[in-house]
C-alpha positions in Angstrom: 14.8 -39.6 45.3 16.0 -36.0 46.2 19.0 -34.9 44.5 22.9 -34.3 45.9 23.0 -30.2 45.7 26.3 -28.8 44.7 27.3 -25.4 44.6 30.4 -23.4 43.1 31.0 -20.1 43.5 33.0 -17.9 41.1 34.4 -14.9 42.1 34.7 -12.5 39.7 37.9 -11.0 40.1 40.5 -11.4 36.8 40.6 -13.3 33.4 40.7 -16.9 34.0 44.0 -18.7 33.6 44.4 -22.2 33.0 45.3 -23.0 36.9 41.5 -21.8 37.7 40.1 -24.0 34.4 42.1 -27.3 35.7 41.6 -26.7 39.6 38.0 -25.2 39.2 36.1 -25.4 36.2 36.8 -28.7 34.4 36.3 -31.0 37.7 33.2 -28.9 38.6 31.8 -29.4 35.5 32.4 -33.0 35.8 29.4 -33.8 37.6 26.9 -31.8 35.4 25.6 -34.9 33.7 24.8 -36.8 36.4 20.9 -37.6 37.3 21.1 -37.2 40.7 23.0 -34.2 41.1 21.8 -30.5 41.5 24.6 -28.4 40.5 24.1 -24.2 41.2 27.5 -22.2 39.4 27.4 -18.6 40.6 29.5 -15.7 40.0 30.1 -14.1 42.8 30.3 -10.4 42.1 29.2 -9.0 45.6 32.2 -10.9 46.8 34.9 -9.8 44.6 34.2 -6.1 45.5 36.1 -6.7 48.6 39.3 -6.5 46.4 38.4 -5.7 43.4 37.2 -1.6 43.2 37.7 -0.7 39.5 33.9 -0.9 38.4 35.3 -1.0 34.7 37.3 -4.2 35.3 34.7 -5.9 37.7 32.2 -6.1 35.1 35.0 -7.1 32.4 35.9 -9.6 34.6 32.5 -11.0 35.3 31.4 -11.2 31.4 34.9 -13.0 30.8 34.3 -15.7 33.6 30.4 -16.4 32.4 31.7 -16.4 29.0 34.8 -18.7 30.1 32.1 -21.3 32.2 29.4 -21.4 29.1 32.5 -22.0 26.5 33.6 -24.7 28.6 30.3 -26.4 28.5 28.2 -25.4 31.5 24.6 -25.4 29.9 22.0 -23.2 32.1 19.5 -25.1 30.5 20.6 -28.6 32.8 22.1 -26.4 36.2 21.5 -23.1 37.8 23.6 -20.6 36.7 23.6 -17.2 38.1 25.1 -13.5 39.3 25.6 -13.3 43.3 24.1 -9.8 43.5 20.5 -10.9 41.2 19.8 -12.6 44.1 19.1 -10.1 46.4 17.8 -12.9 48.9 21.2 -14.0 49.6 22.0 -10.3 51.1 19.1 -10.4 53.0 19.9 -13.7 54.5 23.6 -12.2 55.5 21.7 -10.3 57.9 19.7 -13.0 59.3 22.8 -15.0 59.7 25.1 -12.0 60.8 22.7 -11.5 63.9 23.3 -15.4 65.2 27.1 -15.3 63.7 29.6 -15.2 67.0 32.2 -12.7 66.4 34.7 -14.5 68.2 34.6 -17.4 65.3 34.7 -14.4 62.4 38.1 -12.6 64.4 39.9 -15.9 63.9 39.2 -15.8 59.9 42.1 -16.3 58.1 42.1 -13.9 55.8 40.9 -11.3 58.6 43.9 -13.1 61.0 46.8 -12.7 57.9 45.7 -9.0 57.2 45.9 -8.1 61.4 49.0 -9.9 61.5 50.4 -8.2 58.3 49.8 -4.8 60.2 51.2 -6.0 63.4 54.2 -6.8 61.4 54.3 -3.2 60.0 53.9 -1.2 63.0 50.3 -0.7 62.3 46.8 -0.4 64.0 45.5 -4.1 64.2 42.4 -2.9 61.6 44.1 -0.6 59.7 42.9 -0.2 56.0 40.8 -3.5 56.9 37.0 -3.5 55.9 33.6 -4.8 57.5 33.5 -6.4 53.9 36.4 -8.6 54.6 35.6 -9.5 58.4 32.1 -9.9 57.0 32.9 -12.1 53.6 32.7 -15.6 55.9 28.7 -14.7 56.8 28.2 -13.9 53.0 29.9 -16.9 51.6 27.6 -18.7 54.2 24.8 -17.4 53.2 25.4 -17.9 49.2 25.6 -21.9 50.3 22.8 -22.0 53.0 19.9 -20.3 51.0 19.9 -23.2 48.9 20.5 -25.9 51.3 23.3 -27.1 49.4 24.9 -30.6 50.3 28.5 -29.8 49.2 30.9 -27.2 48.1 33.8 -27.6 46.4 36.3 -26.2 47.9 40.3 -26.0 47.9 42.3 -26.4 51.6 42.3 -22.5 52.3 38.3 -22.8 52.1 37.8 -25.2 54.3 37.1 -23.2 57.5 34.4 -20.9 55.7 32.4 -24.4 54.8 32.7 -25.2 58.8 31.8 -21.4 59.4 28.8 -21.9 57.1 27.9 -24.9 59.1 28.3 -23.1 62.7 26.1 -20.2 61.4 23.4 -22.7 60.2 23.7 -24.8 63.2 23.1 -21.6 65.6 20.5 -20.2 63.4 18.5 -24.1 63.4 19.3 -24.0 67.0 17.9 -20.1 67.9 15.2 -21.0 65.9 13.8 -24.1 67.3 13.9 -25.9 64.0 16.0 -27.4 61.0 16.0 -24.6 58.5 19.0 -24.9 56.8 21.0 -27.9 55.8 24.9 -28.0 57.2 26.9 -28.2 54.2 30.1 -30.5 53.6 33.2 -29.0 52.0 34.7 -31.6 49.4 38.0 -31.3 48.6 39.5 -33.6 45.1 43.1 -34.8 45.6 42.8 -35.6 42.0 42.5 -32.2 41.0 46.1 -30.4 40.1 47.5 -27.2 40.7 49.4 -25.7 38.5 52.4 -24.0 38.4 52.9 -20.9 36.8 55.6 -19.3 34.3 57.7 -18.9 37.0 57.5 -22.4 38.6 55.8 -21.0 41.9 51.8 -21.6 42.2 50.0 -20.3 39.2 48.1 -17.1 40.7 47.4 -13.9 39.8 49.0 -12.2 42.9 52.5 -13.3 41.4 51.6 -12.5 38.2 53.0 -15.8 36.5 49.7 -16.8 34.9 48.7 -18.3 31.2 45.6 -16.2 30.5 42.9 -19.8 29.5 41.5 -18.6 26.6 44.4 -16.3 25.3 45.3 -16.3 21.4 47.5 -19.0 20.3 50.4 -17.2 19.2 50.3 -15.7 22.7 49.9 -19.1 24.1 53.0 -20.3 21.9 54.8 -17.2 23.3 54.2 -17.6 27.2 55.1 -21.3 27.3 58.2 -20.5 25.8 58.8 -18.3 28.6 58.9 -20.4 31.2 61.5 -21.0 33.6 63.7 -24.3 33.0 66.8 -25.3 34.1 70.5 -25.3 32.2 70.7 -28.8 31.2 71.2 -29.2 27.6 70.0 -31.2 25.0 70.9 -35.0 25.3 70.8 -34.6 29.0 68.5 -36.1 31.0 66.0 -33.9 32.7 63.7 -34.9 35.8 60.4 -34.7 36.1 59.6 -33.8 39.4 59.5 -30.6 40.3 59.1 -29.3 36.3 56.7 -26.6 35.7 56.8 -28.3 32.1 56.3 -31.9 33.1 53.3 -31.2 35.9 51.5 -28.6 33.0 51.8 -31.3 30.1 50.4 -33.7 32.7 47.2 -32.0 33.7 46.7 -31.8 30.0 47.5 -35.5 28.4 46.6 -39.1 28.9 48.2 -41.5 31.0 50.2 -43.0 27.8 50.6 -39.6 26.6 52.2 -38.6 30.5 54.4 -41.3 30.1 55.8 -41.0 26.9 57.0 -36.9 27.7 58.4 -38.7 30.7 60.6 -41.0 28.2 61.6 -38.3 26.7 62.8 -36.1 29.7 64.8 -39.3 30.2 66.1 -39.3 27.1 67.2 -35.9 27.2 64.7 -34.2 24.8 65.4 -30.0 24.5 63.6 -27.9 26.2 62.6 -26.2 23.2 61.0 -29.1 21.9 59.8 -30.0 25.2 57.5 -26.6 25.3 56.7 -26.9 21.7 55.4 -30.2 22.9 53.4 -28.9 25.9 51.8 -26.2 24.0 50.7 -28.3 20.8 48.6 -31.0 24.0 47.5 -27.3 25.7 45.9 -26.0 22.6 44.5 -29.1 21.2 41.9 -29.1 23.9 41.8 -25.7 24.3 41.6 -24.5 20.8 37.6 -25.3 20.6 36.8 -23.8 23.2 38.5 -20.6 22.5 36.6 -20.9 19.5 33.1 -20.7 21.3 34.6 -18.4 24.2 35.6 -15.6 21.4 31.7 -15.9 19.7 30.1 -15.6 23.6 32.1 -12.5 23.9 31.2 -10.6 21.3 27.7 -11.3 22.4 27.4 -9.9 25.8 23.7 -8.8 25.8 23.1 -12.6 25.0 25.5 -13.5 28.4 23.3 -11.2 30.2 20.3 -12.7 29.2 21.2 -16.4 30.4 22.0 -14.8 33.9 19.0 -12.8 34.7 16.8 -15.7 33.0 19.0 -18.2 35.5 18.4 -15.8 38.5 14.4 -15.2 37.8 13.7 -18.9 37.6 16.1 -19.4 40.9 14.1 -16.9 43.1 11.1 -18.5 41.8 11.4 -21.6 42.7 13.7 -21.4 45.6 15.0 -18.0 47.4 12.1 -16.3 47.4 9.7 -18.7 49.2 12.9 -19.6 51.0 12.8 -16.1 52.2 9.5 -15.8 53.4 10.0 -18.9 55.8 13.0 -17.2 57.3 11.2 -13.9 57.4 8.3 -15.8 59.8 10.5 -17.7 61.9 12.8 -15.1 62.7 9.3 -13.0 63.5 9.4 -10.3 60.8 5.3 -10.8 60.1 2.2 -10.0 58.9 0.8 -8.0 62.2 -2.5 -8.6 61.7 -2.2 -12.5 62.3 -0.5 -12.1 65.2 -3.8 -13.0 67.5 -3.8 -16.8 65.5 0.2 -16.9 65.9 -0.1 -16.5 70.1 -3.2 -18.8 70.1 -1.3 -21.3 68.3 1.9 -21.0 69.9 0.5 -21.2 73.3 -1.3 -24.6 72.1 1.4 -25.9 71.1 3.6 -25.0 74.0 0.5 -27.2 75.9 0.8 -29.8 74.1 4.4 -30.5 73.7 6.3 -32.8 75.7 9.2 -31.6 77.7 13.2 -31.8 76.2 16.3 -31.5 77.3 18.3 -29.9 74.4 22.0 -29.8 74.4 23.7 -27.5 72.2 27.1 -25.5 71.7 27.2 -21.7 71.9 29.0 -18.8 70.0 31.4 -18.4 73.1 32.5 -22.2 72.4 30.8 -23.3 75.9 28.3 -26.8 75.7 24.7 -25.5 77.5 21.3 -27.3 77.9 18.1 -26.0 78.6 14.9 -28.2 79.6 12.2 -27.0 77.1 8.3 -27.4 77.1 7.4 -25.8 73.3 8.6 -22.6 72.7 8.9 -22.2 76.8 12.3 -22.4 78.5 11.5 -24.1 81.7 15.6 -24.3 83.2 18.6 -22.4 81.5 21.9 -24.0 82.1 25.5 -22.0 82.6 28.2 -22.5 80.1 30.4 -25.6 80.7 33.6 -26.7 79.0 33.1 -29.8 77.8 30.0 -31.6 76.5 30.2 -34.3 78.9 30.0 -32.0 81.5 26.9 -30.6 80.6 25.6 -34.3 79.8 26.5 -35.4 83.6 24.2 -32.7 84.8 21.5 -33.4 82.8 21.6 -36.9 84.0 21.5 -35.6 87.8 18.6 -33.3 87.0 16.6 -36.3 85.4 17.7 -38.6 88.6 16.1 -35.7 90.9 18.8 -33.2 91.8 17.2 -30.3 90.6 16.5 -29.4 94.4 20.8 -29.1 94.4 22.2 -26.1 94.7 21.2 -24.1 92.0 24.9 -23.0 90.8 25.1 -23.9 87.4 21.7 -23.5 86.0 18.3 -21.4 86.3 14.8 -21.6 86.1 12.8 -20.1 83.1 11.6 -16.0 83.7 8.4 -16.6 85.1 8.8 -20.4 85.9 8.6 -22.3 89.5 10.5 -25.2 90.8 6.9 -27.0 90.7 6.4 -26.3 87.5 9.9 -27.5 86.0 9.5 -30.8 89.1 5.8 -31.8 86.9 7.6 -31.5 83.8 10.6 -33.7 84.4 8.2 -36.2 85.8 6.5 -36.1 82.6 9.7 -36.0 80.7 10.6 -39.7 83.0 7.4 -41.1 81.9 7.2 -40.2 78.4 11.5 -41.8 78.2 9.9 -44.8 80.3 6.7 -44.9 77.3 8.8 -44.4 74.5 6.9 -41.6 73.7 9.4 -38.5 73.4 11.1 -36.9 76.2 14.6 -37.0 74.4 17.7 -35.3 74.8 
């Protein structure tokens, strides 16, 4: 029975705070036990260089966050743990993708979209200060999920449309070349899983700088929870629960009982003194072991290093290397001295196949078929706007239209109408033999 692949990426921008350990790295670590799940964790470095250009604080940041996932129990022993740029299939395979990738889908990105509307805003040139790196990231993120034929991807709701971009560019790519080379991947998004707020009570992020570093010192810990932002009420009044930073923080962290019982209390009017000495006592209890291991894997980097090239080597091994060399061939980047065998066999094979209509959507959003024999494109259809459209003329070309007016599709360079007329009557008799001739 094959196994459910699921990938993560990491990008290695920051320290990790205790919003990315809730949202991201304890319900993706959930699943690493079970038998019938792949799980590939990456750290994507090549991505965070679109922000992130400090070399010093890029490659801080990446030992914190492998040091943060192995403290937190990822074992590279049971999933494949890895760096983004050790891979160096995954750039390769940008290209590969970036050359079927419609541009049209990539201008309406939404980061691309907020940073041209930001300078619209300002009085600017539409691409002012904006990189190929950011216009680009969708095709890489596409191709970090893709090369391993990943299943599903975690994801949050602002990731969504990268996972459906990841699928378009796999779908064009299968489509352009003639065959089912990459898996579509699903995005899955838990309800379950919490955000946090911050110190401030807004969403805990580092662009508003209201973060509780994860792994940060417990005096420090003690100190920033006592900093956060409560209302006036005083002791002996009671305090809600909804919308408290407090309440939703002690509630990512605690049982149901435990939930419950610091709800009690906000009824009761406990202090809000007490109440943070509360939340940070549930905090550090489960977070105080693995500070423990996080603080030993830092001061052991050459040992971090190790488990990421050794996770990497056995990777391309077994799967983006050989994965490589059958994208390589079917894209047509090969060995010229075969290339006598390759026409001989293609042109046999073109012989012997059966003739298909294949219906498929474009980059420019239009719904075209094309009737094929092999490799051969026998008619080429014009763009139409809806896939029923296209559909209905298929049908008329089956039922014998093709001597119509030719307005909305073509024959194959180098094909005749005879031609294309004795492969749709094979096409009607292989349907009417149930031996092919599908759609």
């Amino acid at each position: 029975m094959s196994k459910t692949r699921i990938l993560t990426g990491i990008t290695t921008s920051g320290t990790p705070h205790l919003g990315n350990y809730v949202g991201a790295i304890r319900p993706a670590l959930a699943s690493a036990g079970a038998t019938d799940v792949e799980n590939f964790y990456f750290l994507a470095d090549l991505h965070s260089l679109i922000k992130a250009q400090d070399p010093a604080k890029t490659q801080r940041s990446t030992l914190e966050i492998a040091a943060t996932w192995l403290a937190c129990g990822l074992d590279p022993d049971k999933a494949w743990f890895y760096r983004q740029s050790d891979i160096p299939e995954i750039t390769e395979l940008t290209w590969l993708l970036t050359c079927v990738a419609g541009k049209g889908i990539l201008n309406r990105a939404h980061a691309y979209k907020a940073a041209v509307d930001k300078n619209r805003a300002e009085g600017e040139d539409d691409d002012a200060g904006i990189t190929a790196g950011l216009f680009m990231y969708p095709v890489l993120m596409a191709a970090d999920i893709v090369l391993f034929n990943a299943h599903k991807v975690p994801v949050g709701r602002d990731q969504i449309q990268h996972i459906e971009m990841a699928r378009d560019f796999g779908q064009r790519f299968n489509h352009v070349y003639g065959k089912d080379h990459f898996v579509l991947p699903e995005a899955v998004i838990d309800e379950q899983v919490a955000t946090l707020p911050g110190l401030d009570g807004r969403k805990m992020s580092k662009s508003y700088d209201n973060t509780i570093p994860l792994f940060a010192p417990r005096g420090e810990l003690k100190k920033l929870i006592a900093g956060i932002v409560t209302d006036s009420r005083a002791p002996g009044e009671p305090k809600d629960t909804e919308g408290s930073a407090l309440f939703q923080l002690y509630q990512a962290f605690a049982s149901k009982e435990e939930t419950a019982a610091f709800a009690q209390a906000f009824a009761d009017g406990i202090g809000w003194g007490d109440a943070k000495q509360r939340l940070f006592e549930r905090i550090d209890a489960e977070i105080a072991p693995l500070r423990e291991k996080y603080e030993a894997l830092m001061a052991k980097p050459a040992e971090i290093e190790a488990i990421l090239r050794d996770g990497a080597a056995r990777l391309r091994a077994l799967h983006a290397t050989p994965a490589l060399v059958r994208l390589r061939e079917a894209v047509g980047l090969r060995d010229l001295s075969a290339i006598a065998a390759v026409e001989a066999k293609a042109a046999k094979k073109d012989a012997d196949a059966l003739p298909a209509f294949k219906q498929y959507r474009d980059a420019d959003g239009k719904f075209y078929f094309k009737l094929v024999q092999g490799e051969r494109v026998l008619l080429q259809s014009v763009g139409f706007d809806s896939p029923r459209d296209a559909g209905q003329r298929v049908a008329s070309i089956k039922n014998g239209a093709l001597d119509a007016e030719m307005t909305d599709f073509a024959l194959g360079e180098g094909v005749g109408s005879d031609e294309v007329n004795a492969a749709l009557a094979a096409f009607v008799a292989a349907a009417l033999e149930g031996e092919g001739g599908q759609a």
